[in-house]
GUVOFI-696326 format. One record per residue (C-alpha): x, y, z; residue in three letters. Coordinates in steps of 0.02 Angstrom, whole numbers, plus 32768, in hexadecimal, padded with zeros to 4 digits. Each point is the difference from the previous one (the first is absolute). Layout:
N
XYZALA ...
***
This chain:
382
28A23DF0A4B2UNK 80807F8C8008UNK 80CA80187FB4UNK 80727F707FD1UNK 80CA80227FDAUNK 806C7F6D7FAEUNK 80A780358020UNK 809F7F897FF4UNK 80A67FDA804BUNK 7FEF7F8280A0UNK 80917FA27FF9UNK 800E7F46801CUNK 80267FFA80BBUNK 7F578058801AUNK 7F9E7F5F7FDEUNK 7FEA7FCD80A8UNK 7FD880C48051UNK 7F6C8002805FUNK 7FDD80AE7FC7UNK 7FE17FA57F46UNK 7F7B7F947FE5UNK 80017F907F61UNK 7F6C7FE37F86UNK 7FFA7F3F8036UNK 7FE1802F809FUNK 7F517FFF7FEDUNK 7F73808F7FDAUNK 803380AF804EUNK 7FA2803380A3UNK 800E80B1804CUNK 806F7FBB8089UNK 807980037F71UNK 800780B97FF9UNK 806F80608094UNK 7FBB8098801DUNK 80A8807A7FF6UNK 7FA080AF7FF0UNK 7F4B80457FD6UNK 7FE580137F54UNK 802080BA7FAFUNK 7F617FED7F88UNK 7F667FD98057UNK 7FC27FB77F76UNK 808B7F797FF9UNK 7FC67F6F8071UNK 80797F897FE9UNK 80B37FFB7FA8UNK 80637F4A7FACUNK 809F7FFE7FDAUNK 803D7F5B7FB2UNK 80BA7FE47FDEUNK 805A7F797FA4UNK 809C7F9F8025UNK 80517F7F7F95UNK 807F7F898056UNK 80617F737FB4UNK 7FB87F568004UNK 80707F5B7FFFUNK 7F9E7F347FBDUNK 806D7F827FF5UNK 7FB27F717F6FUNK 806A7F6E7FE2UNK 80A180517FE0UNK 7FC080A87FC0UNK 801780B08093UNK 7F7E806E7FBCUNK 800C80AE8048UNK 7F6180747FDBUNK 7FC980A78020UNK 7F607FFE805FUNK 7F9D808D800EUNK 7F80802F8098UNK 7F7B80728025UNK 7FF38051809BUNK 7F9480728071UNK 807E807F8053UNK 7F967FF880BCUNK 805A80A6805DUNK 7FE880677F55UNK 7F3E7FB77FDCUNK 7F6B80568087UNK 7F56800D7FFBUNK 7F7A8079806BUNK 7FA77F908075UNK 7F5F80767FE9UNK 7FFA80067F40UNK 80307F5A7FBEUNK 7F8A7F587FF7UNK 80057F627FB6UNK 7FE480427F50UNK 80A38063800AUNK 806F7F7C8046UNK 7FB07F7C7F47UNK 804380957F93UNK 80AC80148066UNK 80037F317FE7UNK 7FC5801F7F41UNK 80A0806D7FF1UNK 80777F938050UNK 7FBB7F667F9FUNK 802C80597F60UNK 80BE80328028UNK 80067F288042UNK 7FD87FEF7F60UNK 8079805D7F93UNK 80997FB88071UNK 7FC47F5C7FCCUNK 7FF080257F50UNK 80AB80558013UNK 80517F7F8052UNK 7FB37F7A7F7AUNK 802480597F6AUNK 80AB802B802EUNK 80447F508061UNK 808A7FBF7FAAUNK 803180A87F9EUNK 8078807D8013UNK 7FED80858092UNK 7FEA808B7F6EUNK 7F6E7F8B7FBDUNK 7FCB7FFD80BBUNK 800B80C38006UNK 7F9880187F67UNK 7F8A7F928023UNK 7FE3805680B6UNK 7FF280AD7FB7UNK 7F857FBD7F6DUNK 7F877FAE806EUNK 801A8093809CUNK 7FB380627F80UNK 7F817F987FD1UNK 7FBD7FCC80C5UNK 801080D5801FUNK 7F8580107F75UNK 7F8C7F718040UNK 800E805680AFUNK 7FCA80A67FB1UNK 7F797FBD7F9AUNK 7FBC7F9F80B4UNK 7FF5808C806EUNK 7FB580787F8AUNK 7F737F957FC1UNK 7FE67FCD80C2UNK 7FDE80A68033UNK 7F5380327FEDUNK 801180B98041UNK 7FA37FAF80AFUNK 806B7F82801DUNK 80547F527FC0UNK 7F7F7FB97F7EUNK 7FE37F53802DUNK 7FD87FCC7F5EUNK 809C803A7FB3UNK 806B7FB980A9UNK 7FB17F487FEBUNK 801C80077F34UNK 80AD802C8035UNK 80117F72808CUNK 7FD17F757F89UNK 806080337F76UNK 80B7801A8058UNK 7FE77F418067UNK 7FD67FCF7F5FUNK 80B780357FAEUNK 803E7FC3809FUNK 7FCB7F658005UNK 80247FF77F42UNK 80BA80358026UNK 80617F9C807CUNK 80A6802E802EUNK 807C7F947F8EUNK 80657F8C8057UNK 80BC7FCD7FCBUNK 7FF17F557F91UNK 80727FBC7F76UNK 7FD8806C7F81UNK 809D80608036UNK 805A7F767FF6UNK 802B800C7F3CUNK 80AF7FEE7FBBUNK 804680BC7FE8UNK 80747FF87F6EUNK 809980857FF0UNK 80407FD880AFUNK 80B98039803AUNK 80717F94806BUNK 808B7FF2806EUNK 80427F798069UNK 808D7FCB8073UNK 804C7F458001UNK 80827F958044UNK 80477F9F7F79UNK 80717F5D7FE2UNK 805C7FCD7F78UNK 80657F5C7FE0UNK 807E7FF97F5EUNK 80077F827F96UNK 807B7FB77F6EUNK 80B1802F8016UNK 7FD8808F8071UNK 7FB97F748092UNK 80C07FC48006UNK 804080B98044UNK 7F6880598030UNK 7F907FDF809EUNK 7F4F8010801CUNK 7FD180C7800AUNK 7F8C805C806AUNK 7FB780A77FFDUNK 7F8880777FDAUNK 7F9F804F7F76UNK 7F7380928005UNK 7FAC80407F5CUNK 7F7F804C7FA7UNK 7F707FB37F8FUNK 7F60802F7F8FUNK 7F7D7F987FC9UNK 7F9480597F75UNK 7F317FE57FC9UNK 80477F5C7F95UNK 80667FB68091UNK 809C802E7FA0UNK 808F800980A0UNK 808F80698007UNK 808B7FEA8078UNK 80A18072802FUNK 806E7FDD80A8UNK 80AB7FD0803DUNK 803D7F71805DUNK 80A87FEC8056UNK 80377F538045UNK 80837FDA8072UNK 80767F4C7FFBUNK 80A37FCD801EUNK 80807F997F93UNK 80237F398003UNK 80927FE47FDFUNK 805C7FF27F44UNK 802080B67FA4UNK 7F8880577F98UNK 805F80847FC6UNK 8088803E7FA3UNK 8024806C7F7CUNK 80B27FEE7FE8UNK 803480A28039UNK 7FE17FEB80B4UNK 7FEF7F658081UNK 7F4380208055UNK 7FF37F948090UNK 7F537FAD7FE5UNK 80327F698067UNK 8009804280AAUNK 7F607FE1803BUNK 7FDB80AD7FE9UNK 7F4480687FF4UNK 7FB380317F50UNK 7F7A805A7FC9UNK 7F8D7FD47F69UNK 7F9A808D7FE0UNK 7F81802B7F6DUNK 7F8D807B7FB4UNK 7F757FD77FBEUNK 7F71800F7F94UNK 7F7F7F797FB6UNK 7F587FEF7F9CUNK 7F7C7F82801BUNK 7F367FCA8000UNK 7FA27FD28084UNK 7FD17F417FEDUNK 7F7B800D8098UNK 7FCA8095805EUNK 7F737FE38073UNK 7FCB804280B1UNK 808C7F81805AUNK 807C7FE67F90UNK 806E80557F6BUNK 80827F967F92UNK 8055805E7F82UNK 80957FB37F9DUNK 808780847FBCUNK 809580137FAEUNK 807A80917FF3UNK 80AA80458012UNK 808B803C8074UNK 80AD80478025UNK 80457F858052UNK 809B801D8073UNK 806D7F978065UNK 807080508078UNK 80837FA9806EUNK 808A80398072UNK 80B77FDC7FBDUNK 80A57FE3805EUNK 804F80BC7FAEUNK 801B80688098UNK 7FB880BD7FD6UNK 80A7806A8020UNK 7FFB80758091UNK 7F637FB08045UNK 802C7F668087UNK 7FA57F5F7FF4UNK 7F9E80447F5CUNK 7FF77FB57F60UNK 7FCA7FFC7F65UNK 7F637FBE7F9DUNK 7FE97F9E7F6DUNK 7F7180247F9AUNK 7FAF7F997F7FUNK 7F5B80717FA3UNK 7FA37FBD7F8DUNK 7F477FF27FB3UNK 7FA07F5D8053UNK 7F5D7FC57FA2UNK 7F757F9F8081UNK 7F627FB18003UNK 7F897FE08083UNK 7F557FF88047UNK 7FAE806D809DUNK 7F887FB3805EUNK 7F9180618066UNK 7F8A7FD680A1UNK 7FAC80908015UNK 7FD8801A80BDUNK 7F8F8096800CUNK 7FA3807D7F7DUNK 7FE6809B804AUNK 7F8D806B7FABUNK 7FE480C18026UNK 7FB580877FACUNK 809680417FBBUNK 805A7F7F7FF0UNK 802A7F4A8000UNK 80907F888061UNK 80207F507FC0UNK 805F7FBC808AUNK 806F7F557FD0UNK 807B7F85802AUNK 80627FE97F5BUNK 806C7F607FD7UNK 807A801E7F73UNK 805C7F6A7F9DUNK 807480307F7EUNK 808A7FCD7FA0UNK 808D807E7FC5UNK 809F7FDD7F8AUNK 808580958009UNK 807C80257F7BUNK 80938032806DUNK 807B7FCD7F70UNK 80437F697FCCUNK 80077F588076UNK 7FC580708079UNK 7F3980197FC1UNK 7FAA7FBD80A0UNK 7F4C7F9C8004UNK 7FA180168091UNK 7F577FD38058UNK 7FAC8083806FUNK 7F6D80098083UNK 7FA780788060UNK 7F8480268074UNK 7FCB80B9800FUNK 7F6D8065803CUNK 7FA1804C7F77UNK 7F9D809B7FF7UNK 7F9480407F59UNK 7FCA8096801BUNK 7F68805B7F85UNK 7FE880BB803CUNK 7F6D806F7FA7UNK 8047809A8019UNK 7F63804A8059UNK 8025808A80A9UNK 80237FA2809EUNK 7F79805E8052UNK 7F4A800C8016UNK 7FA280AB7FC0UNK 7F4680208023UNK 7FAA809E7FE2UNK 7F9380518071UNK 7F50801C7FD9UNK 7F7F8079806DUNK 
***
């Protein structure tokens, strides 16, 4: 009589113990089972216990990271033994029979669930758990004869599992993955320059700063875009402002600020695996702030601000090179270096609405999460 046990929870850094010996190893011999204790049933002459592990796999194709779980079937050596003086030949085929048919529900776990969600995965594992338990069942009670292991039965048994194995390769990682997710969140961080033109060129200088936001691109590569900028300048020389109450010093050479918030619309006029260019238009506050020559009382070598607020309309175009797709089960990372070219007019009030022409160069990141659990359940079957 022989017992098998499928039990689960060998973790990935177990792959490469000695005391666990994978199904690709080759067919089992009896120098596979260590011999920890005699067994309590004499009638027991051997004992398998298989364990699975599943471990994150990384392929690289053109610019596509696919990570994968990958799921193995094992032989747990210090916890499988045999009795030298009861087992033959015979009983080591219908230990092999056994682990042949847990090899082959990892592989049709790991193929029906690559590229889905780990709660797919975790289905998928329990449904097909189930079904191999009920194979194994069915196997070693129609191989036992009431004498011994049937042959018959054992060879019927043989050439059917290499059959589904051989009909049932493990699925490797290939471009199928590599589809377009729609409904994918963004956020990204850029330097950005911006030169004024018009009137505004003859008082204000060329600006630099920074701008970080948030985007959305839907199923119908509609974009949405939300963010602030603030740029930083100084003043050539001529005044700016006044507004008849008080004397602002814009001529002094002084720093200002032009900041915005803002938020745009647009379509996506190519989105492929390299590259996304999506024109937009949209709408901000608008502020430019700029440090005047009216001491604040009581605090030395302070002064006051000017602001100018208004609402700024722009149009542009983003222009993404998209540097790596990462693609997990969970989840996917678009990672991109974005080039931004817009155009902005700001309605500060009067001859002092400002033109302007902006760039930027940011790092991108779209982000599409599936809301599955960041770990890994398997049950455990006996």
């Amino acid at each position: 009589m022989t017992l098998s046990m499928a039990f689960t929870g060998l973790s990935a850094q177990n792959l490469y113990d000695q005391s666990f010996r994978k199904w690709n190893d080759g067919p089992l011999t009896w120098a596979d089972y260590q011999v920890n204790e005699a067994p309590a049933d004499p009638e027991i002459h051997s004992v398998s216990v298989y364990q699975y592990a599943t471990s994150k796999k990384k392929v690289k194709i053109d610019n596509y990271k696919i990570v994968y779980n990958q799921v193995d079937c094992y032989l747990d050596r210090n916890r499988s033994w045999y009795n030298p003086n009861m087992s033959d030949d015979l009983e080591l085929r219908s230990n092999q029979v056994v682990f042949d048919i847990w090899e082959l529900c990892s592989r049709q776990v790991q193929n029906r669930s690559f590229g889905e969600t780990t709660l797919t995965f975790n289905k998928n594992m329990e449904t097909y758990s189930e079904l191999a338990q009920k194979r194994v069942d069915e196997f070693e009670k129609e191989c036992d004869n009431g004498q011994g292991i049937d042959t018959v039965v054992l060879k019927k048994y043989e050439e059917s599992i290499q059959s589904d194995l051989k009909y049932t390769p493990r699925r490797e990682p290939d471009l199928s993955l590599a589809g377009r997710v729609p409904d994918m969140a963004g956020f990204y961080f850029s330097y950005i320059h911006g030169s004024y033109v018009g009137g505004a060129s003859d008082y204000l200088k060329p600006a630099n700063g920074l701008s970080f936001g948030f985007d959305y691109i839907n199923r119908k590569d509609w974009y949405f875009d939300g963010g602030f900028s603030a740029q930083f300048s100084k003043l050539k020389t001529g005044g700016f402002y006044n507004d008849g109450k008080n004397n602002y010093d814009w001529t002094t050479d002084k720093s200002t600020n032009h900041m915005r918030l803002y938020l745009n619309i647009g379509h996506a006029a190519i989105l492929n695996q390299y590259y996304r260019v999506i024109p937009y238009a949209g709408i901000a506050f608008a502020g430019l702030i700029q440090e005047t020559d009216i001491p604040i009382p009581n605090k030395p070598d302070m002064f006051y601000d000017s602001n100018l607020n208004g609402i700024s309309v722009m149009a542009g175009v983003n222009a993404d090179w998209i540097m790596r797709h990462t693609i997990r089960p969970d989840e996917r990372v678009d990672t991109s270096l974005r080039f931004r070219l817009f155009g902005a007019y700001d309605y500060l009030g009067g001859e002092k609405n400002i033109w302007s022409v902006n760039f930027g160069v940011a790092i991108h990141l779209n982000i599409k999460s599936f809301n599955a659990p960041n770990y890994i359940y398997i049950p455990i079957f006996i």
